[in-house]
C-alpha positions in Angstrom: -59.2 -95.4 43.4 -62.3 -94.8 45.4 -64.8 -94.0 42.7 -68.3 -91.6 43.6 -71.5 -93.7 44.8 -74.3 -93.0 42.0 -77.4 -91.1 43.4 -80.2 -92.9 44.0 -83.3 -92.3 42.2 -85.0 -90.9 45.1 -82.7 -88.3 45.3 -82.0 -87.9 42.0 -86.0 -87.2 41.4 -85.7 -85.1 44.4 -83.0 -82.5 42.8 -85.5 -82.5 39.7 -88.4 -81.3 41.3 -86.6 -79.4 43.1 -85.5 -77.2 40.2 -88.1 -77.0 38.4 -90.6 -73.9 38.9 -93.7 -73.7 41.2 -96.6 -74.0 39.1 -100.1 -72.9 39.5 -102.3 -75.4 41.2 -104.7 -77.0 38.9 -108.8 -76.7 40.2 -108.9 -80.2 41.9 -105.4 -79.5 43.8 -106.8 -75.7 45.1 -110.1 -77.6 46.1 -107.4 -80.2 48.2 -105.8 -77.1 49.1 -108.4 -74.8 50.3 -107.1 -72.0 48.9 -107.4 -70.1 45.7 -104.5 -67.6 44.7 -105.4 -64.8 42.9 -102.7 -62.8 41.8 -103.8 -59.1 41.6 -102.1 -55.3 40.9 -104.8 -53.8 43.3 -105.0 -50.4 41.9 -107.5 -50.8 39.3 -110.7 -49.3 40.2 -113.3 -50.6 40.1 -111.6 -54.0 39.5 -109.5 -54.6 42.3 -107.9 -52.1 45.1 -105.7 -52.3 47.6 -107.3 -51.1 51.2 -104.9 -52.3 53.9 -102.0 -55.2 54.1 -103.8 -58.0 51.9 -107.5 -56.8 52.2 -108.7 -55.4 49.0 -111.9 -54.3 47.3 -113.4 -53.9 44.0 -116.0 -55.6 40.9 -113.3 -58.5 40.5 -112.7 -59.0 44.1 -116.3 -59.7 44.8 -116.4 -62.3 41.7 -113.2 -63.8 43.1 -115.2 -64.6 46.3 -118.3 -65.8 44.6 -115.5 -68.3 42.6 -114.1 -69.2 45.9 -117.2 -70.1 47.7 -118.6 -71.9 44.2 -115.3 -74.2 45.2 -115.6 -74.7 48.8 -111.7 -72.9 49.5 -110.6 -69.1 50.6 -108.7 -66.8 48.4 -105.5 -65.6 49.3 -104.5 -62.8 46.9 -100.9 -62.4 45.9 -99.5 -58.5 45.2 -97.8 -57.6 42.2 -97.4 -55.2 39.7 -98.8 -54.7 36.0 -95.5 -54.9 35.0 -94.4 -58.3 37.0 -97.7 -59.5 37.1 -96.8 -62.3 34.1 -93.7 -63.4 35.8 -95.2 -64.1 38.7 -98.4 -65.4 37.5 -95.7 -67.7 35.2 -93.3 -68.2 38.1 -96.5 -70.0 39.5 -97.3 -67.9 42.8 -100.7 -67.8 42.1 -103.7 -69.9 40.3 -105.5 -67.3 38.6 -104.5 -63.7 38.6 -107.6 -60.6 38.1 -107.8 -57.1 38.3 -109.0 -55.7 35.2 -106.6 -57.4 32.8 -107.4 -56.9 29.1 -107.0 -59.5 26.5 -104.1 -59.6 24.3 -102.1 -61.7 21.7 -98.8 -61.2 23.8 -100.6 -62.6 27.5 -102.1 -65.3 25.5 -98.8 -66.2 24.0 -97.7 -66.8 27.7 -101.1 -67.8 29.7 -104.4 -68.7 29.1 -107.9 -66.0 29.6 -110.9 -67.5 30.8 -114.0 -66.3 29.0 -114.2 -62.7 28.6 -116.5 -61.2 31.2 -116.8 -57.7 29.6 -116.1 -55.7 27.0 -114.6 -52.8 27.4 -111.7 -50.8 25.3 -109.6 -47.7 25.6 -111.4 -44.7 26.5 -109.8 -40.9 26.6 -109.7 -39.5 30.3 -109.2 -35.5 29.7 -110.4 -32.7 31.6 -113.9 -31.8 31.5 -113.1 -28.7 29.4 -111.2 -30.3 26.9 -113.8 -33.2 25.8 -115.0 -31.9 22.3 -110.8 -31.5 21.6 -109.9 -35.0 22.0 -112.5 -36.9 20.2 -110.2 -39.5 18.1 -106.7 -40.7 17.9 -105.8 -38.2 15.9 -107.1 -35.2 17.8 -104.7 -36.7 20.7 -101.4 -37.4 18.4 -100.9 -33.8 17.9 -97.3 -32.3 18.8 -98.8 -30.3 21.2 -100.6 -32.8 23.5 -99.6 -34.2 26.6 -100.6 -37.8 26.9 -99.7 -40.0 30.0 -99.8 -43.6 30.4 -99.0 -46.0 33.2 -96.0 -48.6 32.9 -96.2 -52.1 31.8 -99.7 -52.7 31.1 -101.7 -52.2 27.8 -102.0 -48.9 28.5 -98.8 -47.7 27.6 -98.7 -50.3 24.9 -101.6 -48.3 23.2 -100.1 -45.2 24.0 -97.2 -46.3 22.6 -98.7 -48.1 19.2 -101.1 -44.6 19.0 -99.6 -41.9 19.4 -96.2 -41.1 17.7 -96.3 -36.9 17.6 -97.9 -36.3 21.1 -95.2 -36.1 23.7 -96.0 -39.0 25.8 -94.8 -39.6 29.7 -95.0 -42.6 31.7 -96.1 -42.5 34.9 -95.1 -45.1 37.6 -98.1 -44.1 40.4 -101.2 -45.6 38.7 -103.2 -44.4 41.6 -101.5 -40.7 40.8 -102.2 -40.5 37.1 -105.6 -39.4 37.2 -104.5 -36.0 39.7 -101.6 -35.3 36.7 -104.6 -34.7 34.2 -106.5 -32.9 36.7 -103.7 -30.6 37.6 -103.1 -30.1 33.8 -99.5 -31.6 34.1 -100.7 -34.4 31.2 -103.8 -33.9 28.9 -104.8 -37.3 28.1 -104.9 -40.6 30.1 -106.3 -43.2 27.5 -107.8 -46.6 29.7 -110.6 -48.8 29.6 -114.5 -46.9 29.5 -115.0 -49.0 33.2 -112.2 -47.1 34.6 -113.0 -43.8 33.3 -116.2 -43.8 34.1 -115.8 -44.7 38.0 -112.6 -41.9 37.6 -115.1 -39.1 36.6 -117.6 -39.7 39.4 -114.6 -40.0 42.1 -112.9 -36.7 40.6 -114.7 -33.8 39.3 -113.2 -32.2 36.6 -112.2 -35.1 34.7 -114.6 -36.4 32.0 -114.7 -39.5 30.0 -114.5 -39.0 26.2 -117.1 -41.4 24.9 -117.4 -44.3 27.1 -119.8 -46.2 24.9 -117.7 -45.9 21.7 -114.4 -46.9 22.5 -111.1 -45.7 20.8 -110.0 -49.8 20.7 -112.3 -52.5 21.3 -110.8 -54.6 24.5 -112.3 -57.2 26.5 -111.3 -58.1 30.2 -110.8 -61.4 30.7 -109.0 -64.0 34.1 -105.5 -65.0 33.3 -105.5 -68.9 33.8 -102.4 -71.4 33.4 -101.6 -72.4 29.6 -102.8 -76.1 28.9 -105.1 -76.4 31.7 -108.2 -77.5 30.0 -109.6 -78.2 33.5 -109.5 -75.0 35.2 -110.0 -73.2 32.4 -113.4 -75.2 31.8 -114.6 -74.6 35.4 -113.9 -71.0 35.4 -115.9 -70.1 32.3 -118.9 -72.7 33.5 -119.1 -70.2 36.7 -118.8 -67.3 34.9 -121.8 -68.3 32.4 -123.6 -69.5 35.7 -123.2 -66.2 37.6 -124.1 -64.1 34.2 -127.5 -66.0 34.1 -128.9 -66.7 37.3 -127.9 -62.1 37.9 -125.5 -62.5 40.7 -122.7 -60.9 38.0 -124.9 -58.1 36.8 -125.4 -57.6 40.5 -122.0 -57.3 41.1 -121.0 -54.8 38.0 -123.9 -52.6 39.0 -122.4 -52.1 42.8 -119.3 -50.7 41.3 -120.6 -49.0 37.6 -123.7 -47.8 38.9 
């Protein structure tokens, strides 16, 4: 009886690795590297924007390259979608992943957040005329109300969470959503105050309701891989060291301002 030849160990350790899921590259192994990946949505403004096959724009993009160049690598930034971006950024296909991501229980459960790097919570987006209506939550959960939210980010979780009588739609074009409100096919878009903001100034007509006195207090934060102490501690070191020595404020004030 001619009996099977066990695997070596090689191979065996081989088939292992082999199986097992890309992770994220820790700091010392994107230094060896020479490349940062920054997984990113790119239709956040004024975090991060798409502008042509790979090139992109935007408050986080220019902190991406000041964490880059703090390193001595490039970045190389990785496109997904709010709704895939955990997956991926779990699936290991990129090291850090930015673009206006707010901090919440559920991402942490999953990934780590660096330090936050501003604070900013859900703001009402409405048109111009309709500011004094939609002061509070429940000015907007009336039966009446059209309220609109993007798919699979927090937006539509607070929508969701918020607003139980207003007739709610999802919209899958986050670069569309804003023109829905402006053409009065939705009456309320509820993001973060940075976002509204830049929205107002880009499309007149559309006002933010309160931007200084959020509905929600939020906080935007980088998503990091869980149990990388390493990383982790690097990445809040440069954002402390950009926030003091005014490169950051520099940086918020080009796209706030």
């Amino acid at each position: 009886m001619k009996l099977f030849r066990p695997l070596s160990l090689t191979l065996c350790a081989a088939l292992v690795l082999a199986a097992l899921p890309v992770r994220a590259a820790s700091i010392d192994e994107v230094v060896k590297a020479g490349v940062l990946r920054a997984c990113t949505p790119g239709d956040y403004k004024p975090f991060s924007f798409a502008t042509g096959e790979g090139a992109y724009e935007g408050l986080d993009i220019d902190l991406m390259q000041s964490l880059a160049a703090s390193l001595g690598v490039k970045v190389e930034y990785v496109k997904t979608t709010w709704a895939n971006m955990m997956g991926d950024f779990t699936a290991g296909k990129c090291d850090i992943a930015v673009g206006g991501i707010s901090v919440t229980l559920e991402r942490q459960r999953k990934a780590s957040f660096s330090s936050a790097y501003m604070v900013n919570g859900k703001t009402p987006l409405v048109r111009c005329a309709d500011v004094k209506r939609f002061q509070t939550i429940a000015d907007i959960d009336q039966p009446e109300v059209r309220v609109i939210a993007n798919a699979g980010g927090s937006n539509e979780r607070f929508a969701r969470a918020n607003f139980k009588n207003a007739k709610l739609s999802i919209h899958g074009d986050n670069l569309g959503i804003f023109d829905e409100v402006l053409k009065g096919n939705a009456d309320v878009f509820v993001t973060e105050s940075a976002e509204t903001i830049v929205q107002q100034r880009l499309r007149p007509g559309l006002c933010a309701v309160n931007p200084e006195k959020p509905l929600q207090y939020g906080e935007m934060a980088y998503l990091l891989p869980r149990g990388d102490v390493l990383s982790k501690e690097y990445v809040d070191q440069w954002l402390h060291l950009t926030k003091e020595n005014g490169e950051y404020q520099r940086i918020v004030s080009r796209w706030l301002k």
